[in-house]
N, C-alpha and C positions, 0 to 999 in steps of 0.2 A: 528267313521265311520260305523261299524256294527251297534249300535246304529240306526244311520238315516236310513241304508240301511231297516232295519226291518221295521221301523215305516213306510216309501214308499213303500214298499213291493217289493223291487228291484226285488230281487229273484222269486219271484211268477209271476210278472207281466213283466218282460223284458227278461226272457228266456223262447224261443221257447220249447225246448225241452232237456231234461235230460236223460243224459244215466250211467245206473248203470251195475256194472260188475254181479251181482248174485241178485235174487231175495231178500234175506236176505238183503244185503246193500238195497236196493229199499224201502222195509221198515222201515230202519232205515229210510230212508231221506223223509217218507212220517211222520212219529210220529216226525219228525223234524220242521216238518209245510210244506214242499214243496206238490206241487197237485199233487194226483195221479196221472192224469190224461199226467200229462206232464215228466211221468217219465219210460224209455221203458227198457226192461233189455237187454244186447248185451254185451257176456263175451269177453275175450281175447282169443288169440288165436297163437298156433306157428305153425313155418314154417316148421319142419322138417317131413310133411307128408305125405314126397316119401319114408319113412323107411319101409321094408319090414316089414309085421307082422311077430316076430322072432319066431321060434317054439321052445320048450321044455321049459324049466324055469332055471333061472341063481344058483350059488351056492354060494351067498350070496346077506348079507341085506344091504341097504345104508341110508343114513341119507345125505341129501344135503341141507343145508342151513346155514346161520349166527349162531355164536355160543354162543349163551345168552341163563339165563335163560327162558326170555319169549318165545323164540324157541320152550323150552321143554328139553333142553340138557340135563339139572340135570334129568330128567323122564328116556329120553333113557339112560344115563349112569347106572343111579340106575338099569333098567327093565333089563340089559345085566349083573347083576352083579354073574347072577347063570344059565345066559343062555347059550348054549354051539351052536349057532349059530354064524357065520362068518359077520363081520359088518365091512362096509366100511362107512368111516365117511370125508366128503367133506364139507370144509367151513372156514373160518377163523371169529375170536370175541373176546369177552374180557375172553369169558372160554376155551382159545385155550391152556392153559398151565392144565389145569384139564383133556381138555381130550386128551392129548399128555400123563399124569401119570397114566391115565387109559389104553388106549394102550397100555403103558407098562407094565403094573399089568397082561392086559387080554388078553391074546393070540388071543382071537377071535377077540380084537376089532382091524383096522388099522384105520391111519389118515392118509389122503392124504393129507390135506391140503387146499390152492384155487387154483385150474385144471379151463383150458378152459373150452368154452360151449362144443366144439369138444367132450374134454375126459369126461365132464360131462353126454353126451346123450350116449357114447361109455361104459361108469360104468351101465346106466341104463338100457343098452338093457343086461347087461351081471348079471343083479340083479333077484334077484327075487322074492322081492317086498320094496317098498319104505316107508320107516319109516318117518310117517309127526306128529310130538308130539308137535307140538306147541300149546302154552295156549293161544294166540290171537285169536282174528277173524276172521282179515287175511280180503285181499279183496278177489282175484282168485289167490290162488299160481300157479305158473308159472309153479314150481316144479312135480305139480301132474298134470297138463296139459301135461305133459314131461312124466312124466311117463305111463300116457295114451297112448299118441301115441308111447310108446315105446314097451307098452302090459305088462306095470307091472302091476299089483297090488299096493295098496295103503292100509297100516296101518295109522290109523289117529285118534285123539281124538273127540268126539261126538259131538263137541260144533254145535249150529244150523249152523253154515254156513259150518260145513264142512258133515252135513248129504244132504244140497244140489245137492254136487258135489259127494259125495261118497257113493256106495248104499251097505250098508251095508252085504256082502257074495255074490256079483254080482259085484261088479269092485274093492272090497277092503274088509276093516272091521276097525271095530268103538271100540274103548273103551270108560271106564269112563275118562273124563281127570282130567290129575295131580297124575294118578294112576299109578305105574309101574307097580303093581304084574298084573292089568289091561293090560298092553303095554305086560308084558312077556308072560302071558297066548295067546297072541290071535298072538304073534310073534311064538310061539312054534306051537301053533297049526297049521298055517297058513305052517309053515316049516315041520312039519312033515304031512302035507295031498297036496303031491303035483299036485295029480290030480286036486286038488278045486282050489290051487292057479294057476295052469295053466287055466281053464274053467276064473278064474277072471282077469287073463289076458288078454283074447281073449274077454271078456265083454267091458274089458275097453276100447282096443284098437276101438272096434267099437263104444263107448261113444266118443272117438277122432273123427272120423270119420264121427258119426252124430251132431258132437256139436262146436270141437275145432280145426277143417281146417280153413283156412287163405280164401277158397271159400266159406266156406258157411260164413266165417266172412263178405264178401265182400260181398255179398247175404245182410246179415241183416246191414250194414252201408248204403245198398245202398238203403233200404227201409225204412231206418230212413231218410233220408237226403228226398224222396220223401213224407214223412208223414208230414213232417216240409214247405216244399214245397204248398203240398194242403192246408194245415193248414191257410198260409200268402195268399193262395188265397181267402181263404174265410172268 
């Protein structure tokens, strides 16, 4: 089926128009063979962007996501294993009994578990910055959309798709990935200068703001749907 679909060029020739979440995916599906031309980028977007921008910074770090290696979970358990920072860790996976033994070794770390979305945006406003170590590429985490509009901060690994969304000592900071001592230096650092990470909170929050509301989402589907529109007129 793929097979014929190629050789007629289904893909190229019977779709209007293609919407990709982040510029990086966009190029993936252009080096894939699809036309540039017909590929517009229009990220995701959450709802919760009646939250007050929260003023001061929370006192401690979180991890919210599925619990596998390719997460990164072996990086963050390793990167906390000499850090004397407070880590709340949200999620369940098939490493949920590693880091339930780590927990208990490390005073600093706790596992919640899997918490509503409720208690999940209600951990993030009280965080004070979000540990994203995952070794994927990820489309748009959801996660750091969330924590945007929560005005945290965002720790994350360098990979290109996530220097997109995170600008590195302006709405978060980057390491090398797959690196702990990487993950712990720039978690220490980040924790002990908490005017910088307050200033990268109030960045981010306004990256929510200019980028990941639910209106200006509405805004750019409702200018794709008309570009598709002129397009079949002419």
């Amino acid at each position: 089926m793929l097979g014929i679909h190629r050789l007629i060029r289904t893909w190229q020739n019977k779709v209007d128009l293609y919407i990709s979440l982040t510029e990086f995916a966009r190029q993936q599906f252009i080096r894939g063979g699809l036309p540039e031309e017909k590929i517009i980028v229009k990220p995701n977007f959450v709802t919760n962007n009646d939250l007050p921008n929260p003023s001061g910074i929370g006192d401690y770090a979180i991890y919210i996501g599925r619990l596998t290696q390719e997460k990164g979970v072996d990086i963050l358990l390793s990167a906390w294993d000499k850090l004397r920072i407070p880590l709340k860790i949200v999620g369940e996976g098939p490493l949920r009994e590693s880091v339930q033994e780590y927990a208990q070794k490390n005073t600093f770390i706790e596992y919640l578990g899997q918490v509503s979305q409720t208690a999940v945006i209600d951990r993030l406003q009280k965080s004070r910055f979000l540990v994203f170590p995952s070794k994927l590429y990820e489309g748009l985490p959801m996660t750091i959309l969330e924590a945007f509009s929560c005005g945290v901060p965002v720790i994350a690994s360098d990979l290109i798709s996530r220097t997109e969304l995170i600008r590195d000592s302006e709405t978060g900071t980057l390491y090398a990935s797959s690196d702990p001592a990487g993950l712990a230096a720039k978690a220490e650092w980040l924790w002990n200068h908490p005017d910088d990470c307050a200033r990268m909170g109030r960045n981010a929050r306004r990256e929510y703001e200019d980028k990941y509301t639910r209106e200006h989402n509405y805004a750019l589907l409702q200018k794709i749907y008309e570009q598709v529109i002129e397009r079949k007129m002419h």
